[in-house]
N, C-alpha and C positions, 0 to 999 in steps of 0.2 A: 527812720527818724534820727536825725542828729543830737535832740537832745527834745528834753519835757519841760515845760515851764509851767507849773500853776498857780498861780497870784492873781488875788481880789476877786474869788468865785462867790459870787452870788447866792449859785443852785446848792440845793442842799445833795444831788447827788449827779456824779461822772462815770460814765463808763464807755470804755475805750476796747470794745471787743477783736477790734481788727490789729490794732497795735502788739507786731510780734517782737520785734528787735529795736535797739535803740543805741547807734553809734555816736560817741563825743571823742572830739579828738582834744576836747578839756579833762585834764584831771581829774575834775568832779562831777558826777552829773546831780544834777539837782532834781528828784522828783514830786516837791514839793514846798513848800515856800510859804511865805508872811501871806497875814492878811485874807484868811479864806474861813471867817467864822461862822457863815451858814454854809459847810461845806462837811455833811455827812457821810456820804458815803462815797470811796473811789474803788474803783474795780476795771482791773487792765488783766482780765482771766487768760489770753493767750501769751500774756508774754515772757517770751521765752530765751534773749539773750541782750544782758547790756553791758557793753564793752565800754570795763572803764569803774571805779568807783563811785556808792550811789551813798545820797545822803538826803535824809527825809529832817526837813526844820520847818522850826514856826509854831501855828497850833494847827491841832490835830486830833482827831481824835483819838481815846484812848484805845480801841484797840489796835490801833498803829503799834503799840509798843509790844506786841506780840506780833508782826510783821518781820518776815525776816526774808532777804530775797536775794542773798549771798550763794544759793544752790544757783542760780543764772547768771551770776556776776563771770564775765569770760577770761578777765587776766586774773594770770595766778597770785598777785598779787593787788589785788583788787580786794577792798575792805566795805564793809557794808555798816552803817553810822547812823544815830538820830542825835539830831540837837532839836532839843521840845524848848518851847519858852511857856506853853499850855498847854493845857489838855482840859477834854471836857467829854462827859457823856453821854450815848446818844440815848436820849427818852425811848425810840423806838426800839433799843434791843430787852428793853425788860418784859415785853412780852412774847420773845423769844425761849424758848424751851435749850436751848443751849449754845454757850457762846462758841466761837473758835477757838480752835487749840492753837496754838503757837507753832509756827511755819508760815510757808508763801499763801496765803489765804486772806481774800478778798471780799468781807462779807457783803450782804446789802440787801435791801431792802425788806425781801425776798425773808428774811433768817434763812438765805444760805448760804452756804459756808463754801466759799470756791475757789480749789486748790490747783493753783499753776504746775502742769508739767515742764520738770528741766528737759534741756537739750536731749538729752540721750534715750530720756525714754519717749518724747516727742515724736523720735527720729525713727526708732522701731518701732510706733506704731502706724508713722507717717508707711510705711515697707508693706503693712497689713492694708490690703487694698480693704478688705469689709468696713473698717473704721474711716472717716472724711478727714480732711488733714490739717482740720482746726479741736480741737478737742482740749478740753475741761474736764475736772471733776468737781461732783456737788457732793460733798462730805454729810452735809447734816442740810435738815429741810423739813420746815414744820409742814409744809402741804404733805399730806398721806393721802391725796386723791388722786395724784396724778405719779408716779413713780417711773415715767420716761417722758423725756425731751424733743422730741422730735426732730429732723434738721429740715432746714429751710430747705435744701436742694433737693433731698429725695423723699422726703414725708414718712421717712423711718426713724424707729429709737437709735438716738446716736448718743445718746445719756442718760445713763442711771441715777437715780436720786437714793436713797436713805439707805446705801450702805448696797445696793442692790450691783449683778455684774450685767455688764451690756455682753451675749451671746447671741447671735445670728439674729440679731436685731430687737432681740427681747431680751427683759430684763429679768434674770433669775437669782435664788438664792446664793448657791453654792453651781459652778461650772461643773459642765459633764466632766464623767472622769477618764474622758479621751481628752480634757480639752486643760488646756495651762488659765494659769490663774495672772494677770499682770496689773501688778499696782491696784490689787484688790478688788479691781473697778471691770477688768477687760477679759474675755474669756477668747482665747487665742487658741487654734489649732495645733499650731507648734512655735515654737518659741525665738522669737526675733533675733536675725545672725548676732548683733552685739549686748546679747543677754544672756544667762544662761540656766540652765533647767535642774530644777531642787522639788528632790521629790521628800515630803515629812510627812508619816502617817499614812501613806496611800495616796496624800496631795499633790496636785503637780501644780507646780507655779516657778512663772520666769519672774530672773530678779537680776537687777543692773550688777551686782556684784554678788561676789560670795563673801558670806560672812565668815567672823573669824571663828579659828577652831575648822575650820574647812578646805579642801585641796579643789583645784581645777582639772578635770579628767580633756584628755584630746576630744571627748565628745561634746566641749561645754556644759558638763555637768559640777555641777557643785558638790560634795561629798561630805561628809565626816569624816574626821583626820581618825583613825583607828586606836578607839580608849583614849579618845580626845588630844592624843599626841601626835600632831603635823611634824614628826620627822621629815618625811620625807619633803614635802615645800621650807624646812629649815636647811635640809641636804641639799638641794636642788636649786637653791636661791642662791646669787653670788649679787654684794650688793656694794656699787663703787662707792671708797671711802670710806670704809669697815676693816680696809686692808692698809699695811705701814704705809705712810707715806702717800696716798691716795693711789698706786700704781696699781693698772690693772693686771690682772695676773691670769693670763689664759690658758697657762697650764690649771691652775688650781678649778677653773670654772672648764675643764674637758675630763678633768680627775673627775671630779663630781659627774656631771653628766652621764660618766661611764662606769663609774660604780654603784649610781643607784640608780641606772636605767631609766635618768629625768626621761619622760613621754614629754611633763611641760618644765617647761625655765623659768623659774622668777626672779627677775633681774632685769642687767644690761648686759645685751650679747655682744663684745665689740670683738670685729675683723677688722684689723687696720695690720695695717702695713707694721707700724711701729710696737701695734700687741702680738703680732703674728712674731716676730723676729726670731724671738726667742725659743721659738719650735725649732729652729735651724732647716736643716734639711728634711729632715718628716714634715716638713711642716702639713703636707697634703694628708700624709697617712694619717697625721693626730685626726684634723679635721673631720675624718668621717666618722668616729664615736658623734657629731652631728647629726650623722641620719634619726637617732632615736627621737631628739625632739621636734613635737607636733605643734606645739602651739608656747606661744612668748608672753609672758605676764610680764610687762618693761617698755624694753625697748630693743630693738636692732640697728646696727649700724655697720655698713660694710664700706671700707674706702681704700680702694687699692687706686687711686689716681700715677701718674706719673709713671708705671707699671715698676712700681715695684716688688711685685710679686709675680715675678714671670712665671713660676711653676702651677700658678692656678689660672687655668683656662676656663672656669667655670664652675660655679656655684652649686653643685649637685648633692655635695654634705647637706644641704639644707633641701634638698627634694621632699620629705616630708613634711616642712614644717607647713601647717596648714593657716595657722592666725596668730596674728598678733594684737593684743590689747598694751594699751600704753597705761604704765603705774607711774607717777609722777613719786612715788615714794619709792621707787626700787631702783631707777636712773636719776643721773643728773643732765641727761639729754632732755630736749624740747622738743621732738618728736618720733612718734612710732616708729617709722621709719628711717632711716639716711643713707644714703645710697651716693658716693663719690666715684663716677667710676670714667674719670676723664680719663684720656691716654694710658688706659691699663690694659693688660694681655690678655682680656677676658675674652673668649669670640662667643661666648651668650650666658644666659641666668643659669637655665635650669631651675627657678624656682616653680616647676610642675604642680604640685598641691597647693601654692599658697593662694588663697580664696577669698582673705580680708581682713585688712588693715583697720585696729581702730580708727575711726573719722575725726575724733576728738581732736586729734594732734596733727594726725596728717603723713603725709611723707614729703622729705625734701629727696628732689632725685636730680642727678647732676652729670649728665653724659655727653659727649662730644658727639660728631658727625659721622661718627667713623660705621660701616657696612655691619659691624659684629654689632653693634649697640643697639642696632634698631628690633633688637629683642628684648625689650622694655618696654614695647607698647601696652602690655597688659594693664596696666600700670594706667595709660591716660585715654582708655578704651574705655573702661568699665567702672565708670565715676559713683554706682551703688555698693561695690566693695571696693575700691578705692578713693582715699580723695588726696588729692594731689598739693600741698601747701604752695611749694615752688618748681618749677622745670626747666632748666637750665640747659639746654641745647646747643650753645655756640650758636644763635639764629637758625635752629633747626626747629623744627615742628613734629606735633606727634603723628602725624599726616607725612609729612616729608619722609620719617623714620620709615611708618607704616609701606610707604611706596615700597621701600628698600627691601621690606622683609619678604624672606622666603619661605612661608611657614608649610609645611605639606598640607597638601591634596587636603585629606581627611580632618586640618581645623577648620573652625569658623573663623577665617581671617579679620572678619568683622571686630574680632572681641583679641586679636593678636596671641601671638607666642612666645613661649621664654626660650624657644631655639627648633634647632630643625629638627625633623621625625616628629612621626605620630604622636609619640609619648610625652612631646613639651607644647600640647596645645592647651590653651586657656579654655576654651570647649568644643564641641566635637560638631562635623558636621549633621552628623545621623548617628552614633550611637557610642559610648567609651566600654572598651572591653578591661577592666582595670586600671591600666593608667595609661590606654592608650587610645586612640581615636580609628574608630574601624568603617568601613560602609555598613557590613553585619554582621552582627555575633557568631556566623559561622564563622568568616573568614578568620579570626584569633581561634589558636586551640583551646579547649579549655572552658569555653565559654557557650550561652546559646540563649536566644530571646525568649525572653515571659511572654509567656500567650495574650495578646491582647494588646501589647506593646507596639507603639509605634517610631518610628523617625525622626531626633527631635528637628532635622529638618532646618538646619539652623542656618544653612548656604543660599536659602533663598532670600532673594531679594526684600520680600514682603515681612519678614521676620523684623519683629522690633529689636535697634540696638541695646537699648534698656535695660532687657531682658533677655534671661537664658536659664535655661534647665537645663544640665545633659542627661540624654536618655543612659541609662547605664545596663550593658548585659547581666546578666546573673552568670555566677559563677559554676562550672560544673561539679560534681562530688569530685574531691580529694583526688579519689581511685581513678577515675577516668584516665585514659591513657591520652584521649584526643576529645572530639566531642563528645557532645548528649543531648537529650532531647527534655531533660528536663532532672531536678535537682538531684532526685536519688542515685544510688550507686547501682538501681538496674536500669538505670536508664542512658546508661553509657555508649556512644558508638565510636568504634573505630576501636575496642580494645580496652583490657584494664591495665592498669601501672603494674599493678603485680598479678595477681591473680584472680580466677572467676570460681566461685562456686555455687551451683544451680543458677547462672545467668545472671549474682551479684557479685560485683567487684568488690573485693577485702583486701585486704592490707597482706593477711597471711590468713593459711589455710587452717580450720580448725581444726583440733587437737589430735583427734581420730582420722585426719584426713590426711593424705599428700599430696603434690603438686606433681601433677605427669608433666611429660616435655613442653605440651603447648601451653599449660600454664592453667590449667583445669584441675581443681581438685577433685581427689578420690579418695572412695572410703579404703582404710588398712583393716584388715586381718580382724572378726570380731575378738582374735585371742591378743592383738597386740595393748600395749598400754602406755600412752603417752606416747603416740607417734608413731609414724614409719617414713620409710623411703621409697617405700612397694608395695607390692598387695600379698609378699610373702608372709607368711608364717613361722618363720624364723628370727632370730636373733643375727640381725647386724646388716649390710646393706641390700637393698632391695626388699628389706624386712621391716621388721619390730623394731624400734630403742628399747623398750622396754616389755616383757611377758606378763601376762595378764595372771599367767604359771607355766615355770620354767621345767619342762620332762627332764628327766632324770641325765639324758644324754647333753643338757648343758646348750643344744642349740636349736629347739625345737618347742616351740610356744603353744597354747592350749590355754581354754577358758577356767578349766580348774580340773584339781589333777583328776586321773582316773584311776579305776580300783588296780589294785597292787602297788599302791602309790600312796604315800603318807605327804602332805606340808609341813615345812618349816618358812620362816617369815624371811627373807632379807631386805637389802636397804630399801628398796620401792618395790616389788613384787611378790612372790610366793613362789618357790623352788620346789618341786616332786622329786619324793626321796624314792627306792623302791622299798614294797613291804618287805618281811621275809619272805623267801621260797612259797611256803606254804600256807602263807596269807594272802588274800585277794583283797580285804579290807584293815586297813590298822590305822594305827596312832602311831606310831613308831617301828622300829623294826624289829620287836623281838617276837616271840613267837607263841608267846604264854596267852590267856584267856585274855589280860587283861593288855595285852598290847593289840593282839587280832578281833576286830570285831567280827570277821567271815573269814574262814579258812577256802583256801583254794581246792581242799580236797576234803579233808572232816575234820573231826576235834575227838581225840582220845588222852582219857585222862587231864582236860582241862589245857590240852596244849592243841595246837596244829599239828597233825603228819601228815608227809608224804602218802603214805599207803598204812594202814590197817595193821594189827601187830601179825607176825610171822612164824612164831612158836611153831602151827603146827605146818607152815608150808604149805598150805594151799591158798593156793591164788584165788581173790575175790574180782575180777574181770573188769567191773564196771568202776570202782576205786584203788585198783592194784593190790587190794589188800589178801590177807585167807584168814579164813576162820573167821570174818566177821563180818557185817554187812554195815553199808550207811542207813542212819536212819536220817530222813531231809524235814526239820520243822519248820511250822509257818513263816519262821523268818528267814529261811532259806539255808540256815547254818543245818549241817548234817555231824550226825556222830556214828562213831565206830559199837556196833554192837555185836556179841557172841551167835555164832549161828548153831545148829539143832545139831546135838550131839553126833547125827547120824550123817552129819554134812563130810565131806570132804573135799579141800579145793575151791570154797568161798560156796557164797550162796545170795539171793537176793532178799529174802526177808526168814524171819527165825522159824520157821515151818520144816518138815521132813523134807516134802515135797517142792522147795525152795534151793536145796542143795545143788551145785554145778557137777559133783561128783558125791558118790555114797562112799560113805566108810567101810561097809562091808555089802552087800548086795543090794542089787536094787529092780526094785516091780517096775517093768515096761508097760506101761498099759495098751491097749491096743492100736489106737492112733498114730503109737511110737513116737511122740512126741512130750506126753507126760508122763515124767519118772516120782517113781517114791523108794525112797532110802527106808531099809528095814533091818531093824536089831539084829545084833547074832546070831538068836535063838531062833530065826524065822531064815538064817542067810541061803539056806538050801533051797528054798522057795521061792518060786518066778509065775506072778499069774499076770494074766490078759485082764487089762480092764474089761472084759466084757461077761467077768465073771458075775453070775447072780445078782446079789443086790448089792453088789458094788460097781455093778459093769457100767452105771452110766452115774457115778459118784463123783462130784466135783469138789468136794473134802475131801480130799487126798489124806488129812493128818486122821481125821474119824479113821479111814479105812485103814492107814498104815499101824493106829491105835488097836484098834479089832483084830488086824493079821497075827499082831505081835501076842495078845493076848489070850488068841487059840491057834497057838503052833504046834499044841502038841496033841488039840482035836483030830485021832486021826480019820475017822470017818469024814469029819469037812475036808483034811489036807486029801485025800482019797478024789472027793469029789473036786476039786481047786487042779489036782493034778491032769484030773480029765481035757480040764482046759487052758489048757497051756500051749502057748502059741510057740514060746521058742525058750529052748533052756540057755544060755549063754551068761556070762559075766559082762555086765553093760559098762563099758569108760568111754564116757563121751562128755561133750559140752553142750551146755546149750547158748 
């Protein structure tokens, strides 16, 4: 509609639900006018753009003057006005339970309240195929019997009433908490490409912009500026006109980008030829601190026309940038986009990620006929993320271009490319292996299909232009050296990057383990600590780094030391000292009680010896000692004791009969095996064990006590003589 004219209405109400736009190529548009005093209620609920300044005069009624419908007005300088000569009220809203608030809202009859969506959010829900692509919202609404609307086309709720959300065609409280929340009204799976996602509380909801106090993340998330300080969108904003002189300055707008790692830009990115200059000769090098940004809160504008900038052949700095939204406060360009790129040296874009261009503003794009340029199609292929203002061809067509191109095998030539190879297609025919276009995820390394997944199949004929998804492989773990059959790092084939241990690929082998030739970890040494190079037991290659406890000898590792071995501490280990000589257990190395807890051989007088004391020079056998014997206690520690006066040459415990040698004679018994040592006064006498009632006596000390103390019986010595096996002086050992 060119323009609205209402004058001399009769009806007390109009409503105009089809009427979405309204183009004048007049100054003003007039939505109303003289002379419509029985004219109550007007209500135009879809509409959604008028081009041009709107001015509501005459009488009216009063809640006109809470009418405001400046969020639809399309130039930017477009004013929104009432000239009232009356006003009057309508009878019928006092039995209305609550008026309108003040906005684009259209009440009527009904007491409902019904609020026009602008362009933008129209246009994303227009994208959401579940919603019909006429849509309203009813704010407030005395009926509480009915709380959905039904649409004439499908016989589903296409509208919520009294504050309620429209989700999978029912009207609920509060949206799932899978699902985004839009315009209070709409419950959305995920959130429309030119919106973006604000999570508060637990809540998810899409919203036309982010508020302030908030940053834009590359994933269209809205955030909290951290302790409510947006440095960084202060860092990262370069805003023309804020600088001397109005000159753009693109060293100062790549300083920044590169010093705080902008991901987004807020501003105006200008490439021209005339901002470029002053890079000199780097001027390519500056350009790729570029790659970092993903998305442009502003504007872009690249115009190398004329080719004066021969040293760029193509736009690849900007390979990641994925979107641009247009800020009419951050540029003094008029659109999203600008693209000059008549007669320049370019031979293609390389804009690979970029996926969508605010619609608001548009792009102007402005290329010649020439063979490199027809890698621009993307651009006037794909009019749901693109929309195109002007195309300036030199009488070339996006069709003509299109002919021209030679995109590979593996795009969707349908949806065009930003240049040759896999990796500059706009989408893929059957699958994207990261940024490249594959038949299937086997054939890229690296990569391998989700089970279930299919082709997105996008080179057939039958496939709508409209539309595209790329199917996208998953990625393999890290460690993988080639493929895998699925995400973990034991599910690797064809090899690990670095290392395997039990069948999973790691980065490095742990701590206890090393790496043999093929690249398989192995356990080290259970004495080693913190590492090896082998499965030695030693200190240093093919060993240990470190001992768990270092032997005495300095190159020989062990779990902890062993007896005749004392610890001391050093910097990461524990070192074995040796004991004394004649300590098997210590603290240190001296030799005293309190250094030895177990002597190697006994303990006399509170110390460690070698061997037993030697006074009288005879040898005790089993401890090298004489004259005394070990005694061994329950805790295994032994000491030196005196043996029986009648010993000579050691003995094994304090008994006559314990002696290794006798001091002065000694009783053979018959066996000739068991000896008894006997006093002086007996030394002339030798009996046979198998004398009387001592012949089969296993007290040897009783009988050597009784010989002693009737030596001088001589009627017994008489009979003891009789039986006497052999007179001799016995030395021997046992």
């Amino acid at each position: 509609m060119s323009s609205l004219v209402i004058q001399n209405i009769k009806a007390e109400s109009i409503e105009l639900p089809s009427l979405i736009k309204i183009t004048n190529n007049r100054p003003i548009t007039k939505i109303f006018s003289f002379l419509n005093n029985d004219l109550r209620y007007l209500s135009i609920p879809n509409l959604e753009e008028i081009d041009g300044s709107v001015e509501i005069s005459g009488t009216y009624p009063s809640y006109f003057d809470q009418l405001d419908l400046s969020p639809i007005i399309l130039q930017h300088n477009g004013h929104f006005t009432k000239q009232k000569m009356k006003t009057f009220e309508i009878s019928d809203q006092l039995h209305c339970k609550q008026d309108c608030a003040s906005g684009s809202f259209w009440p009527s009859p009904k007491c409902e309240c019904v609020k026009t969506i602008d362009k933008n959010a129209r246009q994303a829900l227009k994208d959401e195929s579940e919603f019909p692509p006429s849509l309203i919202i009813i704010l407030t609404t005395d009926d509480s019997s009915d709380m959905c609307r039904l649409s004439s086309e499908t016989g589903e709720c296409s509208v919520c009433l009294g504050g309620l959300r429209l989700q999978d065609h029912e009207c609920v409280t509060e949206c799932n908490k899978r699902r985004y929340s839009f315009l209070d009204t709409f419950c959305l799976g995920e959130c429309p490409k030119n919106t973006f996602q604000v999570v508060k509380d637990k809540i998810r909801s899409c919203e036309l912009s982010c508020a302030e106090g908030h940053l834009i993340t590359a994933e269209n998330m809205c955030i909290p500026c951290p302790n409510l300080d947006c440095t960084e969108r202060k860092h990262c904003s370069y805003l023309r006109g804020k600088t001397t002189k109005n000159v753009y300055n693109i060293s100062e707008v790549l300083h920044r980008i590169d010093s705080f790692n902008c991901s987004v830009f807020y501003g105006e990115l200008n490439l021209a030829s005339y901002t470029l200059r002053e890079l000199g000769s780097h001027v390519l090098e500056r350009l790729q601190v570029l790659k970092k940004v993903q998305v442009i809160y502003g504007a872009l504008q690249i115009d190398f026309h004329n080719g004066l900038m021969p040293s760029i052949s193509n736009l690849s700095f900007l390979e990641n940038l994925q979107k641009i939204y247009f800020d009419q406060d951050s540029t003094n360009m008029l659109t999203s986009l600008d693209l000059d790129l008549r007669n320049s040296s370019l031979q293609y874009l390389g804009l690979r990620s970029l996926k969508y261009v605010d619609s608001d503003k548009g792009i102007d794009l402005n290329v010649d006929q020439t063979r490199d340029h027809c890698f621009v199609t993307p651009f006037c292929q794909n009019t749901e993320n693109f929309s195109l203002n002007s195309l300036l061809f030199n009488q070339s067509s996006c069709e003509a271009l299109k002919s021209r191109c030679s995109c590979h095998p593996a795009c969707a030539a349908k949806y065009g490319c930003w240049g040759p190879g896999p990796s500059q297609c706009f989408a893929c025919c059957n699958f994207r292996a990261g940024d490249k276009c594959v038949e299937s995820c086997a054939e890229e390394s690296g990569y391998y299909q989700r089970p279930g997944t299919k082709s997105a199949n996008l080179c057939s004929p039958a496939v709508d232009i409209t539309f595209h998804k790329d199917v996208h492989c998953r990625k393999c773990h890290d460690e993988c050296s080639a493929g895998c059959s699925g995400a973990g790092a034991n599910q690797c084939i064809g090899g690990c990057r670095h290392f395997t241990n039990n069948g999973v690929c790691v980065p490095t082998c742990p701590g206890n383990m090393f790496s043999d030739e093929r690249g398989f970890c192995q356990q080290c040494s259970a004495h080693c600590k913190g590492g090896c190079t082998g499965t030695g037991s030693w200190l240093g290659d093919g060993g240990c780094h470190e001992c768990s406890a270092l032997l005495p000898d300095g190159l020989t590792c062990t779990s902890t030391c062993p007896n005749g071995t004392y610890s001391t501490a050093m910097d990461k280990s524990v070192r074995c000292n040796l004991c004394h000589s004649n300590c098997d257990v210590c603290i240190d190395n001296g030799s005293s009680k309190q250094s030895c807890i177990k002597c190697r051989f006994a303990f006399h007088n509170d110390s460690c010896v070698h061997e037993c004391p030697t006074s009288k020079r005879l040898l005790f056998i089993s401890t090298l000692s004489i004259d005394y014997f070990t005694k061994e206690l329950e805790d295994g520690n032994r000491f030196c004791t005196e043996c029986h006066s009648q010993c000579f040459d050691g003995c094994s415990d304090s008994s006559p009969s314990a002696c290794f040698k006798c001091r002065h004679k000694a009783l053979v018994f018959a066996n000739r095996v068991s000896l008894l040592c006997l006093s002086s006064e007996s030394a002339d006498l030798f009996f046979s064990l198998e004398y009387v009632g001592f012949a089969h006596s296993n007290n040897h000390s009783t009988f050597a006590k009784t010989l002693n103390e009737r030596a001088h019986d001589h009627d017994l010595v008489s009979e003891i003589q009789k039986s006497i096996v052999s007179c001799s002086r016995v030395s021997r050992r046992l």
